[in-house]
LOPAVO-37723 format. One record per residue (C-alpha): x, y, z. Coordinates in steps of 0.5 Angstrom, whole numbers, plus 500, padded with zeros to 3 digits. Layout:
// residues N
- X Y Z
...
***
This chain:
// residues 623
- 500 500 500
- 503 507 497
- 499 511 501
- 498 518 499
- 506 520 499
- 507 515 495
- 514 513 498
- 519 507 496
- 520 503 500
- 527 499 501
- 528 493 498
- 534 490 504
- 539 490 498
- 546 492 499
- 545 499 498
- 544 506 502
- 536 508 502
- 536 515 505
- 528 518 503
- 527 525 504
- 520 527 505
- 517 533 505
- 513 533 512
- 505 533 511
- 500 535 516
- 493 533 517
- 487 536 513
- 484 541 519
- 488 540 525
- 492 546 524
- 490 552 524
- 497 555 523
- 501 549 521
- 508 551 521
- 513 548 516
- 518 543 519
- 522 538 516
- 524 531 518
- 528 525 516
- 525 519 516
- 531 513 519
- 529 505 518
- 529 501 524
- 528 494 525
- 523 491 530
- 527 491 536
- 527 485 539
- 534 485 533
- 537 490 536
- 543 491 539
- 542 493 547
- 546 499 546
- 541 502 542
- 535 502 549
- 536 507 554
- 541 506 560
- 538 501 564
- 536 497 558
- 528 498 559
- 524 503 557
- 521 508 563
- 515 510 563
- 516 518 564
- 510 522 568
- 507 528 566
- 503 533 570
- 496 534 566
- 490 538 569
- 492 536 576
- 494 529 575
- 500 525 575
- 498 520 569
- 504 516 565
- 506 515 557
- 510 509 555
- 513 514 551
- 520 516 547
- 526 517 551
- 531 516 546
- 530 515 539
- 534 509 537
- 541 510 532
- 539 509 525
- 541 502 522
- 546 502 516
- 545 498 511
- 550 492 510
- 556 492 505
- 557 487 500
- 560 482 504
- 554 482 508
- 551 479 502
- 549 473 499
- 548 471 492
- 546 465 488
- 543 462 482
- 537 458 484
- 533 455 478
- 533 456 470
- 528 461 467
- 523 456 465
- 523 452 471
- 517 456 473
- 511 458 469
- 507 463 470
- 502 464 476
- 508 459 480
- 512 461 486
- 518 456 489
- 521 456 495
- 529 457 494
- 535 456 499
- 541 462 499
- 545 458 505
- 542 463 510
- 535 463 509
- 530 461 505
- 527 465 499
- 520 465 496
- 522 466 488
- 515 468 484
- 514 468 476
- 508 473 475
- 507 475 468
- 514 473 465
- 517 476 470
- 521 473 477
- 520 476 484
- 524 474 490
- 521 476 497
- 521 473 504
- 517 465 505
- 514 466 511
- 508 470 513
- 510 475 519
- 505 473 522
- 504 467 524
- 510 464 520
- 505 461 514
- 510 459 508
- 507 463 503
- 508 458 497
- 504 454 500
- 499 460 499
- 495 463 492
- 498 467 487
- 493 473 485
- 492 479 482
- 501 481 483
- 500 479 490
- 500 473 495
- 495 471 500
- 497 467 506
- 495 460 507
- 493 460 515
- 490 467 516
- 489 470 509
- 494 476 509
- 495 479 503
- 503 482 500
- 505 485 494
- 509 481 490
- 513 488 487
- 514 491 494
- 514 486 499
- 509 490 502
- 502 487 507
- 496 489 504
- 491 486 508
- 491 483 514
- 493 480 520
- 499 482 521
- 504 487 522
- 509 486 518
- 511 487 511
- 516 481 506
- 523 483 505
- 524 484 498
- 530 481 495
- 534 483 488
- 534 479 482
- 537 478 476
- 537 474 469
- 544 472 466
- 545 467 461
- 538 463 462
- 538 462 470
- 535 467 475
- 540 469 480
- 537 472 487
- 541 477 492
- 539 477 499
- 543 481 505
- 544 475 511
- 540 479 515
- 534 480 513
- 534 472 509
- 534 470 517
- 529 476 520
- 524 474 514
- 520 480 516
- 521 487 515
- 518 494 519
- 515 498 514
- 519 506 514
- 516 510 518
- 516 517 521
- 518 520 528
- 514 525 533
- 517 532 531
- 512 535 537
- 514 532 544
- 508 532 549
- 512 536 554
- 509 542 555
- 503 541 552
- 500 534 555
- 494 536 555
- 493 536 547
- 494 531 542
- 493 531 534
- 491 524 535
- 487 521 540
- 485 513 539
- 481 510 545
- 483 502 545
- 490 499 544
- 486 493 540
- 488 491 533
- 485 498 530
- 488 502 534
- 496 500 533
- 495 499 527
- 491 506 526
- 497 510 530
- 503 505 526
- 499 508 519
- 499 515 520
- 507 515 522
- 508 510 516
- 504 516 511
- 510 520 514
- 504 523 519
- 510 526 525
- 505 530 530
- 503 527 536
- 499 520 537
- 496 518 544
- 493 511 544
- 490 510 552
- 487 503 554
- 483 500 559
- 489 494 559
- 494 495 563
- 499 493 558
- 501 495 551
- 497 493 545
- 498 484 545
- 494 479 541
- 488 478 544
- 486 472 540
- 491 468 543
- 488 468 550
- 483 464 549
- 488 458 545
- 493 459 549
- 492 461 555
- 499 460 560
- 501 466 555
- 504 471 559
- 504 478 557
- 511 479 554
- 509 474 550
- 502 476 547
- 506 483 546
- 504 486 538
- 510 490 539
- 516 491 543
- 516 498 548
- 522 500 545
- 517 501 538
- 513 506 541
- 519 510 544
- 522 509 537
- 516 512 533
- 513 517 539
- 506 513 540
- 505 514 547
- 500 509 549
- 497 511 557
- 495 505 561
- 490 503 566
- 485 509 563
- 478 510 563
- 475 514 559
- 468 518 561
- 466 523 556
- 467 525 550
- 465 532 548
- 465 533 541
- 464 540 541
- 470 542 544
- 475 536 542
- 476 534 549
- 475 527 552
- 475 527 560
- 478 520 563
- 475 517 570
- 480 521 575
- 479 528 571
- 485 528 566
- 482 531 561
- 485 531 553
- 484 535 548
- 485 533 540
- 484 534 533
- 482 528 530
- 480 522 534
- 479 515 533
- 474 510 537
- 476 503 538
- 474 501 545
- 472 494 543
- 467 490 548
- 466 488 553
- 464 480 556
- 457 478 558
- 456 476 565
- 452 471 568
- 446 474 572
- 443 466 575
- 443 466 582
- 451 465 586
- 453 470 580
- 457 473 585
- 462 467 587
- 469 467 587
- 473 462 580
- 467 464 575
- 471 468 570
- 470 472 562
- 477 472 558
- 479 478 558
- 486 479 560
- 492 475 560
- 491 475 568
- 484 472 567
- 486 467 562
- 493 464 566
- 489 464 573
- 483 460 569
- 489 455 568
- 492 455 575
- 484 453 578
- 484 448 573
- 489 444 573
- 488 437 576
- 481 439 578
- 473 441 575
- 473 446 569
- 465 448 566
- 465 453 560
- 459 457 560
- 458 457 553
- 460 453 547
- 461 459 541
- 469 461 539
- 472 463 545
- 468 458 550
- 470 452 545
- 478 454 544
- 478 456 552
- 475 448 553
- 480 445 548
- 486 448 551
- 484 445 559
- 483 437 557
- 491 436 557
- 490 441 564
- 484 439 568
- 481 433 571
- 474 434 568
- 472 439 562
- 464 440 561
- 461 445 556
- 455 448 557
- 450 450 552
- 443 453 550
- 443 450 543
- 443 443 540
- 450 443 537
- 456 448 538
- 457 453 532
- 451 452 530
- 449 459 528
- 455 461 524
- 457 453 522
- 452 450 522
- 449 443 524
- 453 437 520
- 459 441 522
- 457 443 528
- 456 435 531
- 462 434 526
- 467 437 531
- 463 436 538
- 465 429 536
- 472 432 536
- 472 435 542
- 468 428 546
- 472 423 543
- 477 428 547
- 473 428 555
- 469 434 554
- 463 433 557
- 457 437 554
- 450 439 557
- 447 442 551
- 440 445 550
- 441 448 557
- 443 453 561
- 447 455 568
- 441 457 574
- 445 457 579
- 453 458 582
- 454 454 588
- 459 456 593
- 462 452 598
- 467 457 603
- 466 463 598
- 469 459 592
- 466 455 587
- 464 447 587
- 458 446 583
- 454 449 578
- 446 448 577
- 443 447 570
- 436 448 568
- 435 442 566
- 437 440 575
- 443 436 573
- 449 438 578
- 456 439 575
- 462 439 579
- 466 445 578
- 472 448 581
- 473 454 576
- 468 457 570
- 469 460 564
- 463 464 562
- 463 466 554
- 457 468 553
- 458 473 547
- 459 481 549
- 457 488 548
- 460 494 545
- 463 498 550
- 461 505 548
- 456 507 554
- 461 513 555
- 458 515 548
- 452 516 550
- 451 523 551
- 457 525 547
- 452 526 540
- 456 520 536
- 450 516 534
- 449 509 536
- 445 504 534
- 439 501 539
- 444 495 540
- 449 500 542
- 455 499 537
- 457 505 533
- 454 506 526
- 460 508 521
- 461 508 513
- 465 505 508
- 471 510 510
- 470 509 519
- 467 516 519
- 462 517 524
- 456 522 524
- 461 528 527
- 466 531 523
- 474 528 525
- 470 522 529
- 472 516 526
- 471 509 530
- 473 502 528
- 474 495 531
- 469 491 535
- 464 497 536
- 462 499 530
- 457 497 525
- 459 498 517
- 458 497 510
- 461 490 507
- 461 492 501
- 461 485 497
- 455 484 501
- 452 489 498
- 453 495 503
- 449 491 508
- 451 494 514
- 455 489 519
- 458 488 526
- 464 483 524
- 468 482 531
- 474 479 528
- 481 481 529
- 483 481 521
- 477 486 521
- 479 491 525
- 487 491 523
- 483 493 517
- 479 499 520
- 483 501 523
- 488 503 517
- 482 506 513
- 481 510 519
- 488 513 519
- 488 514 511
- 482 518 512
- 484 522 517
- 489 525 512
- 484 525 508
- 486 520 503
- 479 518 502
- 480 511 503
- 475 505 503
- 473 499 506
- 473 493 502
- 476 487 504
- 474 480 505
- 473 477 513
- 477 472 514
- 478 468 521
- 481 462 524
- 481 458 531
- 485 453 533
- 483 446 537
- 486 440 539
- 493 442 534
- 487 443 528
- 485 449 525
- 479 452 522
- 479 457 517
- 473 462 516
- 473 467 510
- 466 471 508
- 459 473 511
- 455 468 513
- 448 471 517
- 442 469 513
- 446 462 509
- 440 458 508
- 444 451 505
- 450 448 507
- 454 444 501
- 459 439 504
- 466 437 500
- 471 432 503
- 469 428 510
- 467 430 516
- 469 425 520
- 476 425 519
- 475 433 519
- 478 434 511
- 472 437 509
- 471 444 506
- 464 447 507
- 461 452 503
- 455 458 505
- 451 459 500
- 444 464 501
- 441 463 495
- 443 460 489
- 451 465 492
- 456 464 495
- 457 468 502
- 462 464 506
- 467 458 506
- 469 454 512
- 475 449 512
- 479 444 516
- 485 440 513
- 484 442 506
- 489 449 505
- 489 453 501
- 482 454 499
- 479 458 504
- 484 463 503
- 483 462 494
- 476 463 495
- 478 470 500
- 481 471 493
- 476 470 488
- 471 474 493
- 477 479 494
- 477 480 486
- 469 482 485
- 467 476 483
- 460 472 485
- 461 465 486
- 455 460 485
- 451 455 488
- 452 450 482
- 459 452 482
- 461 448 489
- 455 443 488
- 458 438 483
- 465 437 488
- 469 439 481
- 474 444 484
- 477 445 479
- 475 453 478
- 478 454 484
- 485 450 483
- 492 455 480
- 499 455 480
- 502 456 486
- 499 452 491
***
């Protein structure tokens, strides 16, 4: 993604990229915007590199600032980080890797260089070399979909483009290393630096705050309530499209932005572990992130937001991507010790040491509820599911598949108490050891997780003059504007146009969703007129296996079945009427992420196409 600057982005070859840029200030913030100039340096993710370059003590301090009366803390910038020089040739490796037609056209080939492994990608009679793993997750791209001059991850559907290297839809943060390639005498030659052949990743160049918040903490250009997905990748856009003036995430979480959909798969992750980015990053790029801030009011009229305590900020343009909020039980005993909602990372390790050796019961058999059950079997003595519908997933997967993968889970000692819900929470001493169905079957519990679905966290809006629908998420366009000029909201909370549904108007909590909102959001604050357009796409993982997800199926009225449910390889397609509206699939990559790609394209795909079991319209090179 260019953007509107149109920059170059370096290819991590044996040369010297010193961009200079002219600075750019955002459309309306300024009443008298003062011309600055401001060199852009290239920083590799920190985890790379060398502990000189953090501060004294080797940690990032957190600096306290004086605003409106109350001490509040920024996880800000100490001491930017020395610019990184490019390596010298013999830092470089290089080497022949195949014969010009030992490739078609539309076909892409992992290929060794001694340090690292390279994708090498021949699209329309030219060749193109870039890193062979998804930044995200560690996905090897060959064994993903070639379309339109880009690359779409087999795992979770992340997009790169195959001239630049550069992520274009999401997850993930991170773009490819771009490689050089040279033809000479019929074979295709590939020149690569050893660093980046063993980083196989590559943090795309991005402009530092030339507005220091000391003296005037009390403003900010940018303010994005919600550290999630839409909010880091709101701030880390609006720096890569050289925006340099000040940014300010705040967050309910005591931590910096982490990957919230481990929580529930994973759930002996310890913070550290779950980090999205290292603290050196935000010191790096000036995006001061305020923790363990509640804010109470917005006053749009005089671009200010007032937190819990009394600190109050001022701002030019805002960003809303506060998330939701978990759904309690409300059954009688609600309020006895060792029932949790997965929210941070403190909830989901306690749930983990309750568990072990002893009763766990998940309320609630939906993702998050079914991810956190599968995790504990190899943890706990007992795990029951409890459930008001007849199967799990049935409403967004379906019945066939639904049963397919209750069987899964039974033939791995889950107990399920479907049809039925909690009554009550008995405790013995304060904590939990029993949980009453309606149905009058008692079940043993020393630990329950309850996931039962969320709200969104919006009730501070409501007096703020930012429209809310009846359900209370935020209604916003295709460019993550809401009803008040410079408000724009993204993630979790909003309702929007999907446009290949034809502009219906959605809720989509998906953490892919909101790294793409959270873009378009940051390019429309610089006015760049951005839409929103992508393709949905989800996953979840359980007892080792991965369920993938792309489309929008609410309303599908038929499910078509490819493959075998019982050994769990199947590919099952949503249809609502005689179309196409969502894939799911297990064991059977990469054709949930080929479909993502033909619906990406603007393509329909009919019922008849899917009906025969002749894949064949779906099946390219490359996979």
């Amino acid at each position: 993604m260019g953007g509107a600057l149109g920059l170059p982005q370096p290819d991590h070859l044996c040369s010297v990229w010193p961009p200079v840029l002219k600075p750019l200030t955002m459309g309306g913030c300024f009443s008298k915007p003062k011309p600055v100039e401001f060199k852009i340096e290239v920083v590799l993710p920190e985890k790379e590199r060398g502990k000189d370059e953090l501060s004294a003590s080797g940690k990032g301090s957190p600096r306290a600032y004086q605003g409106n009366g109350t001490a509040r803390h920024f996880h800000t910038e100490e001491r930017l980080p020395a610019p990184h020089s490019y390596p010298g040739p013999q830092d470089c490796v290089e080497a022949a890797v195949c014969h010009i037609k030992d490739l078609e056209n539309g076909q892409m080939r992992e290929v060794e260089l001694g340090w690292g492994k390279v994708l090498l990608v021949k699209d329309n009679g030219e060749f193109h070399a870039l890193g062979h793993k998804c930044p995200h997750y560690g996905a090897p791209l060959v064994k993903g979909v070639l379309s339109r001059g880009r690359v779409r991850c087999p795992w979770h559907g992340a997009c790169f483009n195959i001239s630049t290297g550069d992520l274009e839809d999401f997850p993930g943060l991170d773009s490819l290393h771009k490689f050089q390639v040279k033809i000479e005498k019929e074979k295709v030659y590939v020149r690569a630096s050893k660093q980046a052949l063993q980083l196989q990743r590559r943090t795309k160049v991005m402009a530092k705050c030339i507005s220091p918040s000391a003296g005037h903490s009390g403003s900010t250009n940018v303010l994005i309530v919600g550290a999630g997905a839409a909010g880091l990748v709101c701030a880390e856009t609006l720096r890569q499209e050289g925006f340099s003036d000040r940014i300010v995430l705040c967050t309910l979480d005591r931590h910096l932005p982490y990957d919230r959909p481990k929580l529930s798969k994973s759930l002996d992750a310890q913070p550290e572990q779950l980090a999205l980015r290292p603290k050196e990053f935000f010191r790096a790029y000036g995006i001061e992130v305020l923790t363990e801030a509640q804010v109470v009011t917005v006053d749009v009229r005089n671009k200010k937001v007032v937190f819990k305590d009394g600190f109050k900020l001022e701002y030019s343009k805002l960003l809303l991507a506060p998330g939701s909020s978990p759904k309690n039980l409300s059954c009688k005993g609600k309020e006895v010790e060792n029932v949790f909602t997965i929210r941070t990372p403190e909830d989901a390790n306690r749930v983990v040491r309750l568990a072990r050796g002893r009763n766990a019961v998940v309320v609630g058999a939906g993702f998050l509820g079914m991810e956190v059950a599968a995790y504990l079997t190899e943890k706990a003595h007992s795990v029951s599911v409890v459930e008001l519908e007849e199967t799990p997933f049935r409403r967004f997967l379906g019945e066939r598949v639904g049963r397919a993968l209750m069987k899964m889970f039974e033939n791995n000692r889950v107990k399920f108490y479907m049809q039925t819900e909690v009554s009550e929470l008995r405790a013995q001493e304060g904590k939990l050891k029993e949980v009453v169905l309606k149905s009058s079957k008692v079940v043993r519990a020393d630990v329950c997780v309850v996931g039962i679905g969320a709200v969104p966290a919006t009730g501070f809006l409501k007096q703020s003059g930012i429209g809310l629908d009846s359900r209370g998420f935020i209604p916003v366009n295709k460019m993550m504007q809401t009803n008040v000029p410079g408000v724009f909201a993204a993630g979790d909370a909003v309702t929007f146009p999907l446009a290949w549904r034809n502009n219906r108007k959605v809720n989509i909590p998906h953490w892919q969703m909101a790294h793409v909102q959270g873009r378009v959001a940051a390019q429309n604050m610089l006015a760049q007129e951005a839409e929103i357009s992508t393709v949905p796409y989800l996953w979840t993982a359980m007892f080792g296996k991965s369920l993938r997800y792309a489309g929008y199926g609410e309303g599908f009225d038929d499910v078509i079945i490819q493959g075998d449910l019982e050994e769990l390889k199947f590919v099952a397609f949503y249809t609502k009427g005689d179309e196409v509206i969502a894939v799911a699939s297990m064991n059977y990559d990469p054709i949930v992420s080929k479909v993502a790609e033909v619906l990406a394209s603007g393509r329909a795909i009919r019922k008849r196409e899917v009906e025969t079991g002749d894949m064949s319209w779906l099946t390219g090179k490359g996979s």
